[in-house]
N, C-alpha and C positions, 0 to 999 in steps of 0.2 A: 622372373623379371626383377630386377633391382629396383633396392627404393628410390633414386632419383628418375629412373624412367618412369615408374606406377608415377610417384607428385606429377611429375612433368604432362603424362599423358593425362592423369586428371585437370592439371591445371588447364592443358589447352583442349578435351571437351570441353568443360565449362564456358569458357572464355568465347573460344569458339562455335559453340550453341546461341552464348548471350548474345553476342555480337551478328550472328548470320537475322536473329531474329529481329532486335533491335534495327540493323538496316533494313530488313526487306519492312518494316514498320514504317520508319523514317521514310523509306524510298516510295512507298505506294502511299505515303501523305504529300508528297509533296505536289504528283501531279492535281488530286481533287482541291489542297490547299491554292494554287494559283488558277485554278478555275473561279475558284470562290469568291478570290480578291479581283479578277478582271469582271464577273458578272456585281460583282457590288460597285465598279466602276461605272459599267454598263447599267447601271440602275438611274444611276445619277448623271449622264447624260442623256437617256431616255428621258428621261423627266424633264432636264434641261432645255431639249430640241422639242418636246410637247409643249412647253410653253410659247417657247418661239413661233409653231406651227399655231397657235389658237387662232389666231385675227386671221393667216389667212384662210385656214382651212370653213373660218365662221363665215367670211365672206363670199365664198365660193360660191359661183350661181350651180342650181342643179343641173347636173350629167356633164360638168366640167371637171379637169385635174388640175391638179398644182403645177404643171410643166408651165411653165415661163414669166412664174411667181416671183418675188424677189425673191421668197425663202428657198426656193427651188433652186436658183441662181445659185444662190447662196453658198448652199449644200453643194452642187456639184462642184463649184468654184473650191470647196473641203478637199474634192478628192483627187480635184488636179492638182494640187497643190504640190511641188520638189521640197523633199524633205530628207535630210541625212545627221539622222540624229543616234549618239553613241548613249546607250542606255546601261551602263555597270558594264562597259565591255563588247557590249552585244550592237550591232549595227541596224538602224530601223533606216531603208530610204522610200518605205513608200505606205501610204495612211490607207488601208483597208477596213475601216468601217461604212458597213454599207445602211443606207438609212428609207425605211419603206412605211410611206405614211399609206392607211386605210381610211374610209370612214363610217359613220356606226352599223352598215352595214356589210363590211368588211373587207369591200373592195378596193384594189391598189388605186391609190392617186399619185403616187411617187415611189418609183424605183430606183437610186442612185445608179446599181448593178445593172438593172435590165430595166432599159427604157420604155422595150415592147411591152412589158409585162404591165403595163397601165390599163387599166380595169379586172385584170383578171380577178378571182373570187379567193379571198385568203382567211376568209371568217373560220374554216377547218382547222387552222392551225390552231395550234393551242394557246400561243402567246397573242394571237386575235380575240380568240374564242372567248379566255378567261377575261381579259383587261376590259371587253364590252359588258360582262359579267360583273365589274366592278371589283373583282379581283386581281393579283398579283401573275400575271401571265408572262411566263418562261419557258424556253424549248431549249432541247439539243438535237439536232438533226445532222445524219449522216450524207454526203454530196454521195456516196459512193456507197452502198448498206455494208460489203464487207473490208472496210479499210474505218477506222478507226479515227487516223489522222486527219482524213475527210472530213469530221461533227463541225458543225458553225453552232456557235451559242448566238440564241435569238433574246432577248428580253423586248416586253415592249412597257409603254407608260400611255395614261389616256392622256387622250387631248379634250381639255375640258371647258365648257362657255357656261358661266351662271349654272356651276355645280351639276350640270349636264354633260354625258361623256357623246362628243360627236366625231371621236374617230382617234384611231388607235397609229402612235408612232413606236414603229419596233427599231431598234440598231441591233445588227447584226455582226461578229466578227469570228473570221476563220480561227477554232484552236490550233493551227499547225501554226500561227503567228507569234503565239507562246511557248511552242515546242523548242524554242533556245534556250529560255529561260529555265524549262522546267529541267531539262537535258544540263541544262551546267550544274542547277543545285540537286539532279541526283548524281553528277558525278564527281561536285565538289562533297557531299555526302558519304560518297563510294572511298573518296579516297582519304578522307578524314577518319573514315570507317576502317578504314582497311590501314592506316598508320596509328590508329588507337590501340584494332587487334595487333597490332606488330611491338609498340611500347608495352602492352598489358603482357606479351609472350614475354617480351625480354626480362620485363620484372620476372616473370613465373620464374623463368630460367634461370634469375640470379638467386632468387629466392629459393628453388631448386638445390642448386649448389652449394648457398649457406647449407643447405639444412645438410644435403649430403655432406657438406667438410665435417661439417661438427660432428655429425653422426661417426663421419669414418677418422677424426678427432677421439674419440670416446673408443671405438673400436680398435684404435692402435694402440690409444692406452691402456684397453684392457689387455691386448696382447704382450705388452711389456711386461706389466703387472705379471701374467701368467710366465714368462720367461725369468723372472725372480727381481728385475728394476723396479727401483724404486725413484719413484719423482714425484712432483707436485701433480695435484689436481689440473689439468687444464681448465682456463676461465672460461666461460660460457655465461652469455646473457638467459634470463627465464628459467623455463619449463628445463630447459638441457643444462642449463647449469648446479637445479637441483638436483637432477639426473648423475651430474658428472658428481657432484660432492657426495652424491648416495655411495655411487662407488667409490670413492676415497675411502669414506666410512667404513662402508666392508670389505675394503681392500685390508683396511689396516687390522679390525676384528680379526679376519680371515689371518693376516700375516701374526698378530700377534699369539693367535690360538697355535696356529703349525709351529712358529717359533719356540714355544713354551714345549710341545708336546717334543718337536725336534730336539732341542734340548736337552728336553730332561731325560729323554732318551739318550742321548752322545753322551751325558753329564753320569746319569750309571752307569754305562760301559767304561767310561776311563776312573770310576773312582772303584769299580771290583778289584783291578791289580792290588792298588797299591793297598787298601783296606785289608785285601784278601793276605798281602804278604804281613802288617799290622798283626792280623791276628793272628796265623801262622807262627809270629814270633814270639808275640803273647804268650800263646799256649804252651810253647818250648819254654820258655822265659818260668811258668812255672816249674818248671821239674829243677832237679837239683846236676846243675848242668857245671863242665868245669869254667875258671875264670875268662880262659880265653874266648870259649861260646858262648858264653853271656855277654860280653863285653861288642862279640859280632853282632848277637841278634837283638842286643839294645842298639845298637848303629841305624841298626836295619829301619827300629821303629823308628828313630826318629826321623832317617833319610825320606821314609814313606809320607811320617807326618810333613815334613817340609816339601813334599812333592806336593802333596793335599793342600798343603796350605799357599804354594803356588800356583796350583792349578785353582781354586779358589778366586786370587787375586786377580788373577787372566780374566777370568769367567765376570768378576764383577766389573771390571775396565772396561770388556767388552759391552758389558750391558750401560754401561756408562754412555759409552761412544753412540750407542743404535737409536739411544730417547733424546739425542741429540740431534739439532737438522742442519748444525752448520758450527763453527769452530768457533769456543767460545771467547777465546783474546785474540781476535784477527789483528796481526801489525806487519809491515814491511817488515821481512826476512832475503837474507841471502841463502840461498838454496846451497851453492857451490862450498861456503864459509861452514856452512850445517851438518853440510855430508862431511866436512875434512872434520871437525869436532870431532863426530863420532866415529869415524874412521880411527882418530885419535885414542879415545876412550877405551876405544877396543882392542888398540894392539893393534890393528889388522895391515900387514903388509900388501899395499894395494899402487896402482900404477895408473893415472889418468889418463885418458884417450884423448879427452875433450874437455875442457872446463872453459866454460863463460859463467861472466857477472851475471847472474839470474833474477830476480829479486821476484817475490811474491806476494802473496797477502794471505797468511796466513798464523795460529797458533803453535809457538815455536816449541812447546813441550808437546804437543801431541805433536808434530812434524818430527822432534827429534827420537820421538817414540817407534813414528815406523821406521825410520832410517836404521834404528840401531835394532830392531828387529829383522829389517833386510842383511843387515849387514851380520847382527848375530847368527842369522841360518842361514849365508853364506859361507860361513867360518867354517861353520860344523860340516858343510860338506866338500869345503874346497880342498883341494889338490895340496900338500905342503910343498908342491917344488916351485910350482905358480903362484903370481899375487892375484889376488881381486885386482880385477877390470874396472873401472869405474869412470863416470861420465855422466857433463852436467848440461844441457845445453837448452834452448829455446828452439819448438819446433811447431810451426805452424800458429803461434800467437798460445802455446801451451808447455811451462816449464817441464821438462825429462830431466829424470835420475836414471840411469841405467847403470846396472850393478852384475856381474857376469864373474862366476867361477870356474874353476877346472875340474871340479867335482866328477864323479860317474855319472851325472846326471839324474833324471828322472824316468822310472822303467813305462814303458806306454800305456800300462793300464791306469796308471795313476794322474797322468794329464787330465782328465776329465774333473778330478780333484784336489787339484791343487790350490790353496787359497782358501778348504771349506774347514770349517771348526773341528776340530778332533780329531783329521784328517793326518798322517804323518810318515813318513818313510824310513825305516831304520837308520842310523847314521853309517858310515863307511866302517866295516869292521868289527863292529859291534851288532846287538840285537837292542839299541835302546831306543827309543822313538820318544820325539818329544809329543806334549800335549797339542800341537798343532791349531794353538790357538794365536800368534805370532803371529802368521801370514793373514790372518780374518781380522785382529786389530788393526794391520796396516790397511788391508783394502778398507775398511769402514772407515778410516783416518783421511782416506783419498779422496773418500765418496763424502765427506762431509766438505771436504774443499775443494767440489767440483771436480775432482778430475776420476783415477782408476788405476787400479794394479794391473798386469797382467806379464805374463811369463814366455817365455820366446824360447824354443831348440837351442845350444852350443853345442859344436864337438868339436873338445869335450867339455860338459858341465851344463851348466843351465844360466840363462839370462832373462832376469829380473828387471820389468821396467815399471816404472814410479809418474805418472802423469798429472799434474796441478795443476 
């Protein structure tokens, strides 16, 4: 599994664990919460209607009810009452509290609900039983035992004369009456729930993603790296930004160690010839040789020494150019005016395809460094009957030099090497090869002003492009 699926699927268990628990929390507080707040309503008008009930239920002769008392009136007159009242949305049109006075010992004197029910015996209930107790007497009962929605909350309050409890007033009201209530704040819950888990995914998801880009940010880099590009650190905030400059670090350790070792490897193989022919001549040079073969194998050393001493000079340019990150006298240059200079310089009979006004921004001694490098080892393998090809133009928002000989070209095992240090191909006719350090100045000369060398098929000869 990939690491942005593994964050992602841990992000959304978590998330999704929090959240399932958090609602079914939230959701199963809400119905006992609006029980709680209607029975502490129901407390306080219990107590309310006890009061109202003292005078008549004090004055009641024995084995009478309160039916056609004022407060009786009164009460019933409550519950006919037309009512259509909008409460946060919700539609109330009809008053369902029902109100059932006892006295102290426990029998109905008023029913709102059920008019018959006048005397029957109610001291069994609880919300009787306790409030004659001088306690706080509360019921829930079921109309239905197995329906739920059925329970009527009972509270009752005494009804008191000279600190004497002489009969108990209960209000009663159906929970299915608050069943709107509780039903919108668990679905207003539900779906606040369920668009918090849907925001808290989307973070995961972006957050997800960051982390994969940058991850697979770092991961391209290193693949560059491993292909032999060389670039800048990618920026990264934190922990991966340390991460990303660790690898710079050892990017460069690592490149400057195999460089050094590459090197100095390539750097003996090309100084055995000419050392090797040095002393070869040396040794001849002492015996007692005629003037003419002195006169050659002194030639010899010095042609060697001057070999040595320019293959040297390459070697430290180049090292010049690599601790370098970019071109030290960057100024507006004309690319086309650059290439005809050296073109000049060199003698070289060459023929333009294409010339546009170019301009650039770059260091005009190392830019005219690799030009007359291109143009040097095109010399050396071009064709005498053909000029150099040449062509300067603007392509895609990136200046080209394109430089093409009639040479024999390059043989196909050597394509895969062309451009590397010490690398070289005999010239036409001869067995002499140059130090193959020319072509490696110019690409690093490219690569310090953004752009690249690279080499293209001719037939016949080869073509050499220049990108800035």
């Amino acid at each position: 599994m990939k690491i942005g699926l593994r964050l992602f699927f841990g992000f959304f268990v978590i998330t999704g664990l929090t959240a399932f628990f958090l609602l079914r929390v939230f959701m199963a507080e809400v119905q006992p919460s609006v029980r709680e707040v209607m029975e502490d309503v129901m407390v306080d008008t219990a107590n309310l209607l006890a009061e109202l009930a003292t005078d008549p239920l004090a004055t009641l002769p024995p084995g009478a009810d309160l039916r056609g008392t004022p407060f009786a009136e009164r009460v019933q007159d409550y519950a006919q009452r037309s009512i259509d009242a909008r409460i946060w949305g919700l539609r109330k049109t009809r008053l369902d509290l029902r109100v059932v006075v006892t006295n102290a010992q426990g029998r109905v004197l008023l029913d709102t609900t059920d008019p018959a029910g006048v005397g029957r015996d109610d001291s069994r209930w609880n919300d009787v039983q306790r409030t004659l107790r001088g306690e706080y007497g509360a019921r829930l009962t079921r109309q239905v035992e197995s329906d739920d929605r059925s329970g009527v909350m009972v509270v009752a309050a005494p009804v008191l004369k000279d600190g004497r409890v002489i009969g108990v007033l209960s209000v009663a009201k159906p929970l299915v009456t608050v069943e709107g209530f509780v039903g919108r704040a668990q679905r207003r819950i539900f779906w606040a729930g369920a668009a918090l888990l849907a925001l808290s995914l989307a973070i995961g998801v972006a957050v997800t993603l960051w982390l994969v880009w940058s991850v697979r940010r770092l991961r391209d880099y290193a693949r560059r790296v491993q292909l032999g590009q060389r670039e800048a650190v990618p920026p990264m905030p934190g922990e991966l930004g340390d991460l990303a400059r660790a690898m710079g670090a050892m990017r460069e350790r690592l490149d400057g160690r195999e460089h050094i070792e590459h090197t100095v490897r390539a750097l003996t193989h090309e100084l055995k010839s000419p050392l090797a022919a040095i002393r070869a001549s040396g040794e001849l040079l002492q015996e007692d040789l005629p003037g003419a073969e002195r006169e050659r194998f002194a030639a010899q050393v010095v042609a060697q020494s001057e070999r040595l001493h320019a293959l040297i000079e390459r070697m430290l340019e180049l090292a010049k150019l690599e601790m370098r990150s970019g071109p030290p006298h960057p100024q507006p240059l004309r690319l086309d005016e650059l290439a005809q200079q050296q073109l000049d310089l060199a003698g070289a009979r060459a023929e333009w395809l294409q010339r546009e006004e170019v301009t650039v921004q770059g260091d005009a001694e190392l830019l005219a460094l690799a030009l007359s490098n291109l143009i040097g080892n095109a010399l050396a393998f071009a064709s005498a009957e053909a000029p150099l090809e040449v062509s300067v133009c603007r392509r895609e928002g990136r200046a080209v030099f394109t430089l093409r000989d009639h040479g024999p070209g390059v043989p196909e095992a050597a394509w895969p090497h062309l451009g590397e240090r010490f690398f070289s191909t005999a010239r036409p006719g001869t067995t002499t090869k140059g130090s193959g350090l020319g072509l490696a100045i110019t690409r690093q000369i490219a690569q310090l002003h953004g752009g690249s060398l690279r080499f293209e098929r001719a037939e016949p000869g080869l073509c050499v492009v220049l990108e800035l």
